[in-house]
TIVO-2410 file (N, C-alpha, C; in nm, 3 decimals):
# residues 122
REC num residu      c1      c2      c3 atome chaine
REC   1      X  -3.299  16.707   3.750     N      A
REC   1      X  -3.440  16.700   3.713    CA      A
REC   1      X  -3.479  16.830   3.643     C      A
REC   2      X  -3.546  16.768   3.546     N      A
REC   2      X  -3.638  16.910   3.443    CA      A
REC   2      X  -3.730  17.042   3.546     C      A
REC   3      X  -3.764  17.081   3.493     N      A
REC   3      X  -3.860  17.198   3.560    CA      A
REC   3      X  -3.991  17.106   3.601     C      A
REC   4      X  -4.029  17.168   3.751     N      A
REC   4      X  -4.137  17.065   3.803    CA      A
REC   4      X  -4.314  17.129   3.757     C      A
REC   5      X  -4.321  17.002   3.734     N      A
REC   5      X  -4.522  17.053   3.679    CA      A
REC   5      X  -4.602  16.987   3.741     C      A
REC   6      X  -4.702  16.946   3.791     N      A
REC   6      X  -4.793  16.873   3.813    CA      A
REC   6      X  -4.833  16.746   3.732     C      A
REC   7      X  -4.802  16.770   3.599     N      A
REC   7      X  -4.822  16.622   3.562    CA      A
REC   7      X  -4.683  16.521   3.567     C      A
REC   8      X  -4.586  16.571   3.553     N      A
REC   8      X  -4.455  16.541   3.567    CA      A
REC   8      X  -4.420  16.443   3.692     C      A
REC   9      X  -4.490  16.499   3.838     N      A
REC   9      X  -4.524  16.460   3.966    CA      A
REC   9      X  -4.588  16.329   3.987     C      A
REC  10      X  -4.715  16.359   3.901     N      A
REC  10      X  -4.838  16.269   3.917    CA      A
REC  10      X  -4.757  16.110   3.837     C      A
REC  11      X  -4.670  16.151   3.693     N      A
REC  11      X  -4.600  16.046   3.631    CA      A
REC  11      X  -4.487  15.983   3.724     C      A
REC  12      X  -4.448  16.061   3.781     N      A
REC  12      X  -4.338  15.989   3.904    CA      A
REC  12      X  -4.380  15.892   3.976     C      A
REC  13      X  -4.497  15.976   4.037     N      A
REC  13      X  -4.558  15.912   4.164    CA      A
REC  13      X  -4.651  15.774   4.110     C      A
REC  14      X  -4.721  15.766   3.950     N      A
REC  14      X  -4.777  15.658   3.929    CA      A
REC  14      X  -4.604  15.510   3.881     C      A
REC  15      X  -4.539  15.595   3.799     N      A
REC  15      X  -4.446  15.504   3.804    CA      A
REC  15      X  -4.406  15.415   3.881     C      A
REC  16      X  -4.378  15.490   4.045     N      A
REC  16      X  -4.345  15.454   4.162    CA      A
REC  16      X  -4.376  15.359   4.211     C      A
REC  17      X  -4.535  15.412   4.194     N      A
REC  17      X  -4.645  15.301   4.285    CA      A
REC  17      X  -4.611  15.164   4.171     C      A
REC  18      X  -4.631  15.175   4.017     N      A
REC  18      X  -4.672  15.089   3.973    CA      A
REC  18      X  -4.525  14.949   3.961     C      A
REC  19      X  -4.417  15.015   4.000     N      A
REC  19      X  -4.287  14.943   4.007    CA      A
REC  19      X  -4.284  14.838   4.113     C      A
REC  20      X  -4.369  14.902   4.243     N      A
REC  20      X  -4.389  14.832   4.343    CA      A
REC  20      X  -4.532  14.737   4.357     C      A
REC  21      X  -4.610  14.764   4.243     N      A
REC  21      X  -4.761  14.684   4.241    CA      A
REC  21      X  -4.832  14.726   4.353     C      A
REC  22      X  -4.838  14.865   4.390     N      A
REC  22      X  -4.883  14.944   4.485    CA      A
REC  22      X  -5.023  15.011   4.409     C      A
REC  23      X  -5.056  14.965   4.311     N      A
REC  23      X  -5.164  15.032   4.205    CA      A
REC  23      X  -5.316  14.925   4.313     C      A
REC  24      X  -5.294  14.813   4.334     N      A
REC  24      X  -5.458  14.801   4.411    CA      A
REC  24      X  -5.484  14.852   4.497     C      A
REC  25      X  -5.361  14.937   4.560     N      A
REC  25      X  -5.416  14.971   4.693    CA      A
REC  25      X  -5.459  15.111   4.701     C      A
REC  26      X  -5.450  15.159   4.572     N      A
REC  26      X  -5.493  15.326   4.533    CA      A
REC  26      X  -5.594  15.321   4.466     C      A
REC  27      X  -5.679  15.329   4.523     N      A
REC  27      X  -5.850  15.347   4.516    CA      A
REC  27      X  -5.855  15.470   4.607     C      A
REC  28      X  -5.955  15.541   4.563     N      A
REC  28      X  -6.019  15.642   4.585    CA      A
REC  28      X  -6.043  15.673   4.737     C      A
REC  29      X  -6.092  15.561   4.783     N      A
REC  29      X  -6.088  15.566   4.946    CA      A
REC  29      X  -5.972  15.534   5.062     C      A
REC  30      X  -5.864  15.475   4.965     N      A
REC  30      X  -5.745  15.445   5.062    CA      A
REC  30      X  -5.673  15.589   5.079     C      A
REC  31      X  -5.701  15.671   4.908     N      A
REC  31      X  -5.606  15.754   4.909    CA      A
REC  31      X  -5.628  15.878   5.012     C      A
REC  32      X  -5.759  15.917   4.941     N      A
REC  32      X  -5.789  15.994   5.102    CA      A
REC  32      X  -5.801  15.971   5.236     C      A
REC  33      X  -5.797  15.837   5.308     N      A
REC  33      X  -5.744  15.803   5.418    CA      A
REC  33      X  -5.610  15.815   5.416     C      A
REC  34      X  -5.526  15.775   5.342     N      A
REC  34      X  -5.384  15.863   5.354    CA      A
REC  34      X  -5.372  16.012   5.370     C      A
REC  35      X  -5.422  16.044   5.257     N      A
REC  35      X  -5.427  16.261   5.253    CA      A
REC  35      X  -5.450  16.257   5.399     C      A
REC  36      X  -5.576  16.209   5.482     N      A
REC  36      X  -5.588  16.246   5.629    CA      A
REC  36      X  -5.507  16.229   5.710     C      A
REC  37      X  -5.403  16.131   5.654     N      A
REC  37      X  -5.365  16.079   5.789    CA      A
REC  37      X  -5.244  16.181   5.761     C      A
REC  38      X  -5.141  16.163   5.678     N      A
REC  38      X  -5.056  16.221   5.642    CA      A
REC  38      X  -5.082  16.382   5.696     C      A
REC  39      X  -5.204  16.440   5.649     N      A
REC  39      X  -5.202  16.561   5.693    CA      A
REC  39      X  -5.216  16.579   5.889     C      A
REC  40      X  -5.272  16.475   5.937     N      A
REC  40      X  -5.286  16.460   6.053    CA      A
REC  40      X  -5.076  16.503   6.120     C      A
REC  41      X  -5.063  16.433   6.006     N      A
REC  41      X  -4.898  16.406   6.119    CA      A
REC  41      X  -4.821  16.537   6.094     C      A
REC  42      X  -4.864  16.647   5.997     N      A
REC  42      X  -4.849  16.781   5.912    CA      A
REC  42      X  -4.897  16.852   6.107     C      A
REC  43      X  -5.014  16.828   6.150     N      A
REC  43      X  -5.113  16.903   6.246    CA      A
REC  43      X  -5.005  16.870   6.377     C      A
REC  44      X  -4.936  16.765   6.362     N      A
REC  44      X  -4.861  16.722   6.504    CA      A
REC  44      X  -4.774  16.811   6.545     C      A
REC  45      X  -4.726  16.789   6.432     N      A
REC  45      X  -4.579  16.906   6.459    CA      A
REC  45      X  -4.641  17.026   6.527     C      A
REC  46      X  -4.730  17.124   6.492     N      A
REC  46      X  -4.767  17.217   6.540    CA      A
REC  46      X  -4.861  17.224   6.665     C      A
REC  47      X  -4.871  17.092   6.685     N      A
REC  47      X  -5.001  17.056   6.834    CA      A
REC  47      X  -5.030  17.143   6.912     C      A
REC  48      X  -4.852  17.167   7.003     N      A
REC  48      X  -4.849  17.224   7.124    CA      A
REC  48      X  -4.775  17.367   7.114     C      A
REC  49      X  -4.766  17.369   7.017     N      A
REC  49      X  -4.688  17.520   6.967    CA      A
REC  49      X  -4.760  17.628   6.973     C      A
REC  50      X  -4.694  17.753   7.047     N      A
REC  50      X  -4.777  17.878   7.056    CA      A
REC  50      X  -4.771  17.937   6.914     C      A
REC  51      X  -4.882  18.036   6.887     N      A
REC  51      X  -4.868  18.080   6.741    CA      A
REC  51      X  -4.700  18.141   6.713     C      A
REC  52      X  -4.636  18.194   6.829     N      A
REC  52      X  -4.526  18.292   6.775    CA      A
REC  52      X  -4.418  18.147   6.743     C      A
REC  53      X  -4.456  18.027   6.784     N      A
REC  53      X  -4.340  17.944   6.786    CA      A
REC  53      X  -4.387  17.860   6.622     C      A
REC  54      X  -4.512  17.843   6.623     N      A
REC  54      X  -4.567  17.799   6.468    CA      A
REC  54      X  -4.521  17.879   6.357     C      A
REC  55      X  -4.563  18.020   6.365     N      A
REC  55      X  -4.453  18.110   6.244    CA      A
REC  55      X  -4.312  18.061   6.226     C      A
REC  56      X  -4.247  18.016   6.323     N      A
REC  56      X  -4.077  18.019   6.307    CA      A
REC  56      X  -4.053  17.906   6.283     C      A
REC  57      X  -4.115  17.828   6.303     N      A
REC  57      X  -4.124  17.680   6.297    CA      A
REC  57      X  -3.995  17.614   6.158     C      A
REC  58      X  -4.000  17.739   6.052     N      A
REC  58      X  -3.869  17.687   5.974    CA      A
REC  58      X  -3.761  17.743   5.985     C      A
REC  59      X  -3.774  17.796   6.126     N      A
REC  59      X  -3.596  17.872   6.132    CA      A
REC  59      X  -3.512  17.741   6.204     C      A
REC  60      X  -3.579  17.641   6.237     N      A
REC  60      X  -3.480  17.544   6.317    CA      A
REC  60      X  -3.472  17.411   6.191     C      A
REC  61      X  -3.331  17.361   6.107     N      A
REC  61      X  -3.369  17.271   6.027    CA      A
REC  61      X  -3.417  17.098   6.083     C      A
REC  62      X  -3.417  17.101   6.184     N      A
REC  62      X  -3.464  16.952   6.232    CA      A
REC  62      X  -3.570  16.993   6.188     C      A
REC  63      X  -3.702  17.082   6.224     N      A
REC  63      X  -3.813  17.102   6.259    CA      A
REC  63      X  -3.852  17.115   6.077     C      A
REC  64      X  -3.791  17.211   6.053     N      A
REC  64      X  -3.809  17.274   5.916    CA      A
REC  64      X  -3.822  17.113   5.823     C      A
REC  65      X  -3.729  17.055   5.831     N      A
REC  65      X  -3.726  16.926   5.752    CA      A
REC  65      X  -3.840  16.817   5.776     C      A
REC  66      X  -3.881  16.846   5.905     N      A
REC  66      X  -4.020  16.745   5.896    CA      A
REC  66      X  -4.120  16.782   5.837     C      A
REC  67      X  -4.107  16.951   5.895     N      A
REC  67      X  -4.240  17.017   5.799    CA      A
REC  67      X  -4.248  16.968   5.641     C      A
REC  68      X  -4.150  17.005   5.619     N      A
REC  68      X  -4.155  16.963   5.473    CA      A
REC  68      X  -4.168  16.828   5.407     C      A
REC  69      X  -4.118  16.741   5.454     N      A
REC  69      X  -4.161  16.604   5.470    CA      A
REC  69      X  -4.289  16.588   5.441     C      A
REC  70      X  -4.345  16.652   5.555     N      A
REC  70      X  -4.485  16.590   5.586    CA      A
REC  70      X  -4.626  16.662   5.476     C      A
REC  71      X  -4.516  16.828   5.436     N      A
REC  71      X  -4.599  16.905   5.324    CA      A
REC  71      X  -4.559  16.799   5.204     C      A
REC  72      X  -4.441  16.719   5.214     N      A
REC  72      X  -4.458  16.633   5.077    CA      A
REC  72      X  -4.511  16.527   5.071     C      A
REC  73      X  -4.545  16.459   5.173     N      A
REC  73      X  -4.652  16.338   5.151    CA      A
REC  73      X  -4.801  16.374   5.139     C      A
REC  74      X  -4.826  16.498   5.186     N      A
REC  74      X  -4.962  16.514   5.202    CA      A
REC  74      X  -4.979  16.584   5.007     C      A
REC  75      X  -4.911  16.619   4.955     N      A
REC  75      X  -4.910  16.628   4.840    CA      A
REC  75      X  -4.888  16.512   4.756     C      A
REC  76      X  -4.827  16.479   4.769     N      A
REC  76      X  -4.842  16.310   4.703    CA      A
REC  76      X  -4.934  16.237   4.717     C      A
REC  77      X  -4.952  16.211   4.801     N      A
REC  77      X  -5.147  16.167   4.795    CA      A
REC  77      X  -5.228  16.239   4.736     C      A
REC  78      X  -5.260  16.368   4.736     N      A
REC  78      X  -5.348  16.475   4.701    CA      A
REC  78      X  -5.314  16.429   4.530     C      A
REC  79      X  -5.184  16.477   4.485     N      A
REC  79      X  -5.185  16.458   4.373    CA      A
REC  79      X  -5.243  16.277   4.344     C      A
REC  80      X  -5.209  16.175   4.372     N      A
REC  80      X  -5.248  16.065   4.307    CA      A
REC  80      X  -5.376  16.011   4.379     C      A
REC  81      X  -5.436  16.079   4.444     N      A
REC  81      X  -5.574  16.130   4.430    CA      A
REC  81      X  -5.662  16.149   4.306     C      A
REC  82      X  -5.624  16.285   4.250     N      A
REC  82      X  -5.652  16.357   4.163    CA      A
REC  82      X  -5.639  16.259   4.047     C      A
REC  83      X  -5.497  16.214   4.047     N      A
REC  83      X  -5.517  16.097   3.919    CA      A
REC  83      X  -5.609  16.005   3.887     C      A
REC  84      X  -5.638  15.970   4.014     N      A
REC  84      X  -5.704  15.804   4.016    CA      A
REC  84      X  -5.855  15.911   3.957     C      A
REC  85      X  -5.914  15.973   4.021     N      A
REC  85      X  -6.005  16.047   3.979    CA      A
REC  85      X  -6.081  16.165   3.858     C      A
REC  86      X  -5.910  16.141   3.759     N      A
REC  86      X  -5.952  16.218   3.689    CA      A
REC  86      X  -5.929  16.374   3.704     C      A
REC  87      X  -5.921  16.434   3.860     N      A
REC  87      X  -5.934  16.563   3.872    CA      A
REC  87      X  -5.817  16.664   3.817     C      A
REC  88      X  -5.833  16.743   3.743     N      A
REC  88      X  -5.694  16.841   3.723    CA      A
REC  88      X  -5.701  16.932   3.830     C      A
REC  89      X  -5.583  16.919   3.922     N      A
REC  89      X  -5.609  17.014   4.068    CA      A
REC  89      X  -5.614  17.153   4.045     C      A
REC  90      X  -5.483  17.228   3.935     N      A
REC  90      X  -5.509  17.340   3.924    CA      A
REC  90      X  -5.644  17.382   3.872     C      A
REC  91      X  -5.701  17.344   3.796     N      A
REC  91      X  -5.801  17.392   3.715    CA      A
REC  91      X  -5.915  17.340   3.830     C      A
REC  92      X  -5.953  17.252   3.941     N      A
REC  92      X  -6.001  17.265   4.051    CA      A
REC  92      X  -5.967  17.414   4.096     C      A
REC  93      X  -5.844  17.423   4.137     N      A
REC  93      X  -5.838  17.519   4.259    CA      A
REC  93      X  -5.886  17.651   4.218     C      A
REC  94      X  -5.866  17.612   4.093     N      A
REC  94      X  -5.898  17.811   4.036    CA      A
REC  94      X  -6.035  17.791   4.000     C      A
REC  95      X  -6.059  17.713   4.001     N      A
REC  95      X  -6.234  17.703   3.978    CA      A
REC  95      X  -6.305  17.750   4.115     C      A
REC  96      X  -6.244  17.702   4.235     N      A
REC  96      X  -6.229  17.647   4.332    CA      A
REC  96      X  -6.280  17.841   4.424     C      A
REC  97      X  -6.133  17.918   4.382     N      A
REC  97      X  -6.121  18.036   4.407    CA      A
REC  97      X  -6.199  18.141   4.309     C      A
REC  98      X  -6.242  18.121   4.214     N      A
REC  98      X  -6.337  18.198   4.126    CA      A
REC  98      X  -6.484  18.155   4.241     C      A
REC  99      X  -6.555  18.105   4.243     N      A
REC  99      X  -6.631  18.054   4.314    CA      A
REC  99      X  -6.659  18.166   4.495     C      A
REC 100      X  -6.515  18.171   4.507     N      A
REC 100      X  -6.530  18.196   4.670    CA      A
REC 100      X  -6.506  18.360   4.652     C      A
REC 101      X  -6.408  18.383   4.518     N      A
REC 101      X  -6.415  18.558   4.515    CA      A
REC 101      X  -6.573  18.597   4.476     C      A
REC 102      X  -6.678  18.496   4.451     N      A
REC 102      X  -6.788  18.546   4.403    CA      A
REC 102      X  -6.882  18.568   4.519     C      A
REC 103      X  -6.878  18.436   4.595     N      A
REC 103      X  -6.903  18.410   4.743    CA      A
REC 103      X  -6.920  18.516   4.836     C      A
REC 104      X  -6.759  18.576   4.824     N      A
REC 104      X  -6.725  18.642   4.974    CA      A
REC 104      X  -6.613  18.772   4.892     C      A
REC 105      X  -6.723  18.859   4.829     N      A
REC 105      X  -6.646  18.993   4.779    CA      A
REC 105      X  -6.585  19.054   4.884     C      A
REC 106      X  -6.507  19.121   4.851     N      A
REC 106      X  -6.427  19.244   4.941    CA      A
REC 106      X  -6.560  19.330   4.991     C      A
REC 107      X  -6.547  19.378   5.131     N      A
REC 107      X  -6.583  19.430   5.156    CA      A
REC 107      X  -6.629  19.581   5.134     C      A
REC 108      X  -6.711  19.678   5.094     N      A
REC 108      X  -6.710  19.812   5.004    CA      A
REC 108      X  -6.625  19.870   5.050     C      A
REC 109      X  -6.537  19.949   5.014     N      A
REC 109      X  -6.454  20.105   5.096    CA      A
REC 109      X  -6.365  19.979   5.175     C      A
REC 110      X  -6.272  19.854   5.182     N      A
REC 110      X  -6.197  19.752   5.204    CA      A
REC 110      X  -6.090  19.784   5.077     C      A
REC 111      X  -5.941  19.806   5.155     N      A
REC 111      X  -5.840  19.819   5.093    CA      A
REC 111      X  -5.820  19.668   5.026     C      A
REC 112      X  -5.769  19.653   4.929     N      A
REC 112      X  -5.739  19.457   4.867    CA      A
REC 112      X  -5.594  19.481   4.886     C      A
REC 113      X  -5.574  19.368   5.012     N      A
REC 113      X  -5.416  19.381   5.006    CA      A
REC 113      X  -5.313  19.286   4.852     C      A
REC 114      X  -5.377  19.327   4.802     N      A
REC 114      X  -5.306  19.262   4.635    CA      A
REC 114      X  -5.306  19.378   4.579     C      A
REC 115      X  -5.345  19.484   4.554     N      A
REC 115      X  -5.357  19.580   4.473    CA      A
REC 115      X  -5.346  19.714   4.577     C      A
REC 116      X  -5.377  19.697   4.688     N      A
REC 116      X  -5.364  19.870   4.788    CA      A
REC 116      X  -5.520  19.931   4.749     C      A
REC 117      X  -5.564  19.894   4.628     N      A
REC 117      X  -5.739  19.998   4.554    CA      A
REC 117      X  -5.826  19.988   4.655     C      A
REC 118      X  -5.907  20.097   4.687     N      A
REC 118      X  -6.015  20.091   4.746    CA      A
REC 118      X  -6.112  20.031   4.650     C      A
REC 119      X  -6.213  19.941   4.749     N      A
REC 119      X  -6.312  19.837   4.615    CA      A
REC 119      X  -6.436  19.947   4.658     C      A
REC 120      X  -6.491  20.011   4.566     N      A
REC 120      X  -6.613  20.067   4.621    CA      A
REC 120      X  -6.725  20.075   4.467     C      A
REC 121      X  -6.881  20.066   4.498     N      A
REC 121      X  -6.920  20.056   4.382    CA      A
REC 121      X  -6.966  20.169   4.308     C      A
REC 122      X  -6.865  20.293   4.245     N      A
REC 122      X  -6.901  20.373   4.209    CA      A
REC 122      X  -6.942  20.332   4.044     C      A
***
């Protein structure tokens, strides 16, 4: 497979559906009842897990492989989501995060752990 993109994904995943005549059942409201649920079964794995056992959670590959699993269905919905709707996710998300750096600035004399700079308004 070529280098992966987001629209590349979204063409897979409509192909997919549409091979199987899985296209009526992707409406807008089924899909995000999937994203939930899917992400629900993402929340299982980690239910009963103490935080130090949730960090490690991909050092064991049984465990590691569901995680990921379950990070790939909940993306597959998300993305053919986005399709059915029109939405371009990246250009959401960075819209998304422009928005919240405006929101919720660094704190004054607050180191930015991206850069080490003190933010202050001289």
């Amino acid at each position: 497979m070529t280098e992966l993109d987001v629209q590349t994904l979204q063409r897979r995943l409509a192909a997919f559906a549409a091979a199987r005549d899985w296209e009526q059942y992707h409406t807008p409201k089924n899909l995000a009842a999937a994203l939930s649920v899917e992400a629900s079964e993402l929340v299982e794995i980690f239910q009963w897990l103490t935080p130090e056992q949730s960090a490690r959670v991909m050092e064991r590959p049984e465990t590691a492989h569901r995680v990921a699993d379950e990070v790939a269905d909940v993306l597959a919905y998300l993305l053919q989501f986005c399709e059915v709707l029109g939405i371009d996710a990246l250009s959401a998300l960075s819209e998304k995060i422009d928005r919240n750096e405006s929101r919720f600035p660094v704190p004054e004399g607050q180191e930015s752990r991206e850069t080490g700079d003190r933010h202050s308004s001289e």
